[in-house]
C-alpha positions as CSV (number, residue, x, y, z in Angstrom):
1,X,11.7,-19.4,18.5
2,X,13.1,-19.2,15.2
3,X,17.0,-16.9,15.7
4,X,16.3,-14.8,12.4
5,X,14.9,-11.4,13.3
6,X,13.5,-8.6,10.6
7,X,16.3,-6.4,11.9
8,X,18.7,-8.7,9.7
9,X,17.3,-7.1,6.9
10,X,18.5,-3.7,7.7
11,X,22.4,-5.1,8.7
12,X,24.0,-4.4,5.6
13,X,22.9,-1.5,4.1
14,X,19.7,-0.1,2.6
15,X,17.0,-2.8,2.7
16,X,14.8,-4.2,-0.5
17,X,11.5,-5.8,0.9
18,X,9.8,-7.4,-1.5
19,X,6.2,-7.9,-1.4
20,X,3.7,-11.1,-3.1
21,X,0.3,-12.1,-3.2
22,X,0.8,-16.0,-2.2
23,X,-1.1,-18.5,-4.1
24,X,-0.5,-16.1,-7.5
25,X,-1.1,-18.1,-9.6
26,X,-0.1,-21.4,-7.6
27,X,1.5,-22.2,-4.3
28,X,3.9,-23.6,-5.8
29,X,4.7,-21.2,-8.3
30,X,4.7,-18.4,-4.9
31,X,7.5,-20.6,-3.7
32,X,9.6,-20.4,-6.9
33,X,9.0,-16.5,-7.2
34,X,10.0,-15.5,-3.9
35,X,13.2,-17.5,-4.4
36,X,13.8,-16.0,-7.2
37,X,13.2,-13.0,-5.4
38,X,16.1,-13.5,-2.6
39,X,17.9,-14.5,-5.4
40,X,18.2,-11.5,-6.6
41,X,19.1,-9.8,-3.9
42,X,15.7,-9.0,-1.4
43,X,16.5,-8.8,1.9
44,X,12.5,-9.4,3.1
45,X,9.8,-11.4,1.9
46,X,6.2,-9.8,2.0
47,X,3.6,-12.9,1.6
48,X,0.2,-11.3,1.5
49,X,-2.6,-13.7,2.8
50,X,-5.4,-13.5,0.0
51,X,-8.4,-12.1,1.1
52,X,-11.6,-11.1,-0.2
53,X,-12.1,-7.3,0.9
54,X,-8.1,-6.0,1.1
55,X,-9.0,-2.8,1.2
56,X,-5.5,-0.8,1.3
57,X,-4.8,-2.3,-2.2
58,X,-5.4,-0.9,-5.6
59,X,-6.6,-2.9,-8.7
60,X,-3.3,-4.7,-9.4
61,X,-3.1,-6.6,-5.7
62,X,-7.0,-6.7,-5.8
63,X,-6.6,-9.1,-9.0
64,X,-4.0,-11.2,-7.5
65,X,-5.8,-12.0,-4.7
66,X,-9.2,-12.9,-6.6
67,X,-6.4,-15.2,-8.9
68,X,-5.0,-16.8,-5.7
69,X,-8.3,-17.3,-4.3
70,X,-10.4,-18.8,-7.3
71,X,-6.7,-21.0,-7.2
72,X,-8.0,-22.3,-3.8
73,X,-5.7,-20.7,-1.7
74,X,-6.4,-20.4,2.1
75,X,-4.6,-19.4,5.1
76,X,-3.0,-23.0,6.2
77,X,-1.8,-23.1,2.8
78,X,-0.3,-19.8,2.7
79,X,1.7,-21.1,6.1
80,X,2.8,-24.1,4.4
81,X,4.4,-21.6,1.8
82,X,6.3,-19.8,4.4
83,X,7.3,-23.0,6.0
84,X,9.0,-24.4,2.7
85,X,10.6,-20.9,1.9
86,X,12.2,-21.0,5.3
87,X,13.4,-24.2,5.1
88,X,15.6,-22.8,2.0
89,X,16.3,-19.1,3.1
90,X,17.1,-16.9,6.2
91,X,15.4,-14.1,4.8
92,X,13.2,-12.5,7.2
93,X,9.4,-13.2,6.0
94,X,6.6,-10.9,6.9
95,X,2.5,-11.8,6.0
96,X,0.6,-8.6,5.0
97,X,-3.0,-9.4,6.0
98,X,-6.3,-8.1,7.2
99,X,-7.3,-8.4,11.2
100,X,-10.6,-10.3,10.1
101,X,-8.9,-13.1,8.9
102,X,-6.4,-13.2,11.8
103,X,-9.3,-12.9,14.4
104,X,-11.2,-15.7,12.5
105,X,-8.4,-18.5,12.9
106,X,-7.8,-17.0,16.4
107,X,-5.3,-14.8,17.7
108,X,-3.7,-17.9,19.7
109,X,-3.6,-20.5,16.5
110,X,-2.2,-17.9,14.4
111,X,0.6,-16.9,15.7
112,X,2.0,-20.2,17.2
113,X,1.7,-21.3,13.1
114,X,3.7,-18.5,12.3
115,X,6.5,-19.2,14.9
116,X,6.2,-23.0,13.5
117,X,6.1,-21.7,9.8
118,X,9.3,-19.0,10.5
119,X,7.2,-15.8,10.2
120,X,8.2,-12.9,11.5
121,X,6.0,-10.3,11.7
122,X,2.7,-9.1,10.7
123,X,1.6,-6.2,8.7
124,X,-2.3,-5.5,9.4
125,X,-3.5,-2.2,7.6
126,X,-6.8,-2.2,8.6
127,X,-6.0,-2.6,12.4
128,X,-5.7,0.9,14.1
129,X,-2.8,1.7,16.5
130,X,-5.3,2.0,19.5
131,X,-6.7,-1.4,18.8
132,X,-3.6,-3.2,18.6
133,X,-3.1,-4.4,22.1
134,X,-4.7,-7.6,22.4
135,X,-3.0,-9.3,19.3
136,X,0.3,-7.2,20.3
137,X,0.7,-9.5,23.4
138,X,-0.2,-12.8,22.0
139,X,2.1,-12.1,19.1
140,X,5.3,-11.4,21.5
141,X,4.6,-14.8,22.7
142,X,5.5,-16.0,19.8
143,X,8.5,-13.9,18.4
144,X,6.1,-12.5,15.9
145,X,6.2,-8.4,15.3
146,X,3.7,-6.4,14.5
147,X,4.6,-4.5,12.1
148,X,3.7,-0.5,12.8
149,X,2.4,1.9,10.0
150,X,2.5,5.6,9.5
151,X,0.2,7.6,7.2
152,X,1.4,11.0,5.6
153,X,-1.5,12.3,7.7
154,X,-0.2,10.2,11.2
155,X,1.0,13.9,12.2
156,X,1.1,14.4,15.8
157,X,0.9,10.5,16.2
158,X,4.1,10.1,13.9
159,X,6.5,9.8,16.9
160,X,3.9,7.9,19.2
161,X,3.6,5.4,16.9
162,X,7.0,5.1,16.4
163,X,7.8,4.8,20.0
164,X,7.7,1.4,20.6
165,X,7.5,-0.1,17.1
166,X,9.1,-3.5,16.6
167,X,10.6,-4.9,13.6
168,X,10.7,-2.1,11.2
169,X,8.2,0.8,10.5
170,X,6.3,1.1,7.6
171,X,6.0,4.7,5.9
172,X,3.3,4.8,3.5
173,X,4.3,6.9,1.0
174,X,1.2,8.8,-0.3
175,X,-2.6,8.7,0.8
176,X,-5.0,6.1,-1.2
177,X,-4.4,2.2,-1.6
178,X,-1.5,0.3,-2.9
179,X,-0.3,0.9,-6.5
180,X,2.1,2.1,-8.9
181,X,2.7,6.0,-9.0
182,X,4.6,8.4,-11.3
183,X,5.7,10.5,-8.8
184,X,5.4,10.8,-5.0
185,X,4.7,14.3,-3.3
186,X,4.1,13.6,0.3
187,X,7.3,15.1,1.9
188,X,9.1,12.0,3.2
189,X,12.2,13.6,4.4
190,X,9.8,15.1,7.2
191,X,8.0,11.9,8.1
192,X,11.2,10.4,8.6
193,X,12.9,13.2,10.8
194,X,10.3,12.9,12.9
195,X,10.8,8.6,13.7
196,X,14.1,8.8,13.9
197,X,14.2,11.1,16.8
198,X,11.5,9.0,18.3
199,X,13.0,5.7,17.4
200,X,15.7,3.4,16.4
201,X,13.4,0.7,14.4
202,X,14.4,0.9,10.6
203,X,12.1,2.8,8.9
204,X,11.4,1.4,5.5
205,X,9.4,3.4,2.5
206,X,6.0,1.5,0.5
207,X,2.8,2.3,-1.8
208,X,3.3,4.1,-5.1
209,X,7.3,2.4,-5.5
210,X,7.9,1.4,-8.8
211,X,11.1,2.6,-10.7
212,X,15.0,2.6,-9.4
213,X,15.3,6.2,-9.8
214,X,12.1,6.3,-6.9
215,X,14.0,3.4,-5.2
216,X,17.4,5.4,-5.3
217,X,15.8,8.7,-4.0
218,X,13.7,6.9,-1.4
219,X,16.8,5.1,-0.2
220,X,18.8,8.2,0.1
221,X,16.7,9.1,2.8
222,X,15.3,5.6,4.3
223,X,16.4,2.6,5.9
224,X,14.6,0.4,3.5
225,X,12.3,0.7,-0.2
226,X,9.3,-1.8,-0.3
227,X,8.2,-2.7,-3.3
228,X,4.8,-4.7,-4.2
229,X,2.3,-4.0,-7.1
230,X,5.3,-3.9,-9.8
231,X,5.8,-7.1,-8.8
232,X,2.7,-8.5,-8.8
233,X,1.7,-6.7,-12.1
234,X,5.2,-8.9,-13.6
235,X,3.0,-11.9,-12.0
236,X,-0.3,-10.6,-13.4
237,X,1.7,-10.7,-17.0
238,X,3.9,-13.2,-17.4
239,X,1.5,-16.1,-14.9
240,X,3.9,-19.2,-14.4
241,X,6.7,-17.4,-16.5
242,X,7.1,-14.4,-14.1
243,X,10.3,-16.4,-12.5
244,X,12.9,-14.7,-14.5
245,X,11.1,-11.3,-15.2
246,X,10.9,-11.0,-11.4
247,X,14.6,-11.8,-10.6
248,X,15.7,-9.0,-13.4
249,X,13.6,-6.4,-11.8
250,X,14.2,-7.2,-8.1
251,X,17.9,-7.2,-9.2
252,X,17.1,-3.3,-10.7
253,X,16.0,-2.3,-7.4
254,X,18.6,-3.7,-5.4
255,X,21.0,-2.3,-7.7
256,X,19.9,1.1,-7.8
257,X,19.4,1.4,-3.9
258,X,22.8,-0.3,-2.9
């Protein structure tokens, strides 16, 4: 059992989780970026597994993951990623994935290479809350979260997922896939009432983040702002230059939400 837990994240203040597509360009180059990423002051690592049908993301993660795949990313490599970052940081690390993939290496396998590999949780989008039972178990095992999410149309299952969330629970921010957006209507403030009386997991805000001013007002209200296609577009632009555009606008974000 590895002692760091994704509740770290939220012990000294409001909470910058950062999110990747590993393998973008390179493994190595996904090692370098997410350093640069603590660097600059994130206080979780996102490592999304490429994978051919990620349907929660929009066209900017879509592309990343066709880059890392045509790269010849896989799954054991992407663990081999999160072993070497943890051997150089006690930032909590987190893999956004699909179940497929998860259920194809085996519920079992999977999770003891995360404990090995320093992982902490899991973020599955496409693996409803009724359905999440038989990995939930195995996972505990292992010290491994799953990481709960809630939909601006969750509703009346708002507080019963929150209930016994573990880790910290992601609020998706407005309805569609992953992306950047110039403004955010959902009504957070309500979303957010209604998990803290049901729990006392961090609640951290993600989809459509993008500038500090959304960062700033998202944090005024949240435990934590996640933050993933502005990254990965810096990757999409800059390829095995991104290191330094990436530390400048993590450091942005943490500035603004601190």
């Amino acid at each position: 059992m590895n002692n760091i837990r994704i509740q770290d994240a939220f012990d000294h203040g409001k909470a910058f989780i950062g999110f990747l597509t590993g393998g973008d360009p390179s493994i190595e180059k996904s090692e370098e970026f997410i350093m640069k990423m603590v660097e600059a002051g994130c206080d979780l690592i996102e490592i999304g597994i490429p994978f051919s049908d990620p349907i929660a993301e929009g066209p900017v993660i879509q592309e990343a993951n066709i880059r890392a795949l045509t790269a010849g990313t896989t799954t054991d490599k992407i663990f081999e990623l999160a072993k070497n970052v943890r051997k150089k940081t006690k930032v909590p690390l987190v893999f956004l994935t699909y179940l497929n993939p998860v259920y194809k290496y085996g519920y079992e396998k999977f999770c003891v290479k995360c404990e090995d590999a320093g992982v902490n949780g899991l973020i599955i989008p496409d693996m409803p809350y009724e359905e999440k039972g038989e990995l939930l178990k195995v996972a505990g095992e292992y010290g491994v979260d799953i990481i709960s999410l809630i939909a601006p149309t969750s509703e009346e299952r708002i507080k019963m997922i929150a209930k016994d969330a573990k880790g910290f629970i992601y609020v998706v921010s407005s309805m569609g896939v992953t992306g950047m957006r110039s403004e955010i209507k959902t009504d957070l403030g309500a979303i957010l009432s209604s998990v803290k009386e049901a729990s006392d997991t961090p609640a951290a805000v993600g989809f459509g983040v993008s500038t500090p001013e959304q960062a700033e007002k998202i944090a005024n209200i949240a435990d934590g702002v996640i933050v993933g296609s502005a990254i990965v577009k810096i990757i999409g632009k800059y390829g095995e230059e991104a290191g330094q555009p990436i530390f400048d606008y993590v450091k942005s974000m943490k500035d603004a939400i601190r």
